[in-house]
C-alpha positions, 0 to 999 in steps of 0.5 A: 501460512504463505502470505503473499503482500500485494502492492497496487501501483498507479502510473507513476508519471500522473500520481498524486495529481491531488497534491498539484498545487503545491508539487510541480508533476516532476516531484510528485512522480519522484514521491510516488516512486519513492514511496513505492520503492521504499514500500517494497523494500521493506517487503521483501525481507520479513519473514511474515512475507512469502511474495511479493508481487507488484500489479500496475500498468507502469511498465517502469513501475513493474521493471524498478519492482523486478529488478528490487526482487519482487514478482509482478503482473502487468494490468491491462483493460480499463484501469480499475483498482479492485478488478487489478488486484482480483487480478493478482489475487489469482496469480499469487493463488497460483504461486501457493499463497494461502492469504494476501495482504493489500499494501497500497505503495503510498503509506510512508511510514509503514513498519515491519511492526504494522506488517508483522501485527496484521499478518499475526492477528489474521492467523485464524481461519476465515480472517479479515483485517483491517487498517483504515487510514487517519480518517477512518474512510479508506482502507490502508492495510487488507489482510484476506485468508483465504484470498477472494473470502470478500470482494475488494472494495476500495474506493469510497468508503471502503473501510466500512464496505470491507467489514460489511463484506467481511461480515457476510462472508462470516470472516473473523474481523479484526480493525487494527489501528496504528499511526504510521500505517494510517496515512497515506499521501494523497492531499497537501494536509497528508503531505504536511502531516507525513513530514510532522509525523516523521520528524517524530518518529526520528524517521527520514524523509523523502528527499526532494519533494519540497519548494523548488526540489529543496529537500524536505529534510534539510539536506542539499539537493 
């Protein structure tokens, strides 16, 4: 089975404007280009993985994932999450996938475990699997064989549409939850959570994203 992970990436100089009152936007464009980087990286090596392919409007997003090995597509038109990853959906159809897997860029603590699990567990036909985020709302991990069986859905709510969708489609649905792929950095709780969680799991930190650009982990700017 050819797997290809799809990795949906914001403009990475207006990312996480939630997270505006406690990081100036310098860091907050450092964070979501960290997580992006460390998101690919640990793509590309596993041999779950066939491709994987990087869509965004960011041209300096497009050329950090080209030049780390990853393929990518440029999204044009209204900015528009589930139209952008239809969009590579059919170009990852194109280069031979026979599922994709949807990693948003912002999941920290995201495993090659939480990758190999999904992608194994979604080895039947007609599969959907799921990983919601820590508040069981959002869709953190989408595993889709054969791509385009379901809509995509994300947005509010769309750890319950997904599975609505999928059981219409009459896909075998699997919900598989874990504690680093659930959370996701959006507000200043995920923020203080991903440093709690990290610290244990003996996991590093992203660097320079505290006080000032005083390094979360301890170290020296």
């Amino acid at each position: 089975m050819s797997v290809w992970a799809i990795v949906p990436v914001k403009p990475l100089n207006r990312a996480k404007s939630r997270l505006a009152g406690v990081l100036p936007a310098e860091q907050r464009q450092y964070l979501a280009t960290q997580m992006m980087l460390r998101t690919v990286r640990l793509l590309l090596p596993l041999s779950h993985i066939q491709g994987v392919l990087v869509i965004s409007r960011d041209m300096q997003a497009l050329a950090l994932a080209r030049d780390l090995g990853a393929q990518t597509v440029q999204e044009s038109g209204t900015p528009e999450l589930n139209n952008a990853l239809l969009r590579a959906t059919q170009a990852s159809k194109a280069w031979g996938s026979e599922a994709v897997l949807v990693v948003p860029a912002d999941i920290p603590l995201l495993s090659a475990m939480d990758i190999g699990t999904v992608v194994d567990v979604g080895h039947y036909h007609n599969s959907v699997v799921l990983v919601p985020d820590r508040r069981e709302q959002g869709t953190n991990l989408l595993f889709v064989r054969p791509p385009g069986i379901i809509p995509y859905a994300f947005g509010e709510n769309s750890f319950n549409r997904h599975q609505y969708y999928a059981r219409e489609a009459g896909a075998t649905v699997v919900v598989h939850r874990s504690e680093s792929a659930s959370l996701d950095i959006d507000t200043p709780d995920d923020l203080a959570r991903y440093i709690e969680l990290a610290k244990a799991l003996g996991e590093p930190i992203i660097e320079r994203i505290g006080p000032e650009g005083v390094p979360l982990s301890g170290g020296t700017p």
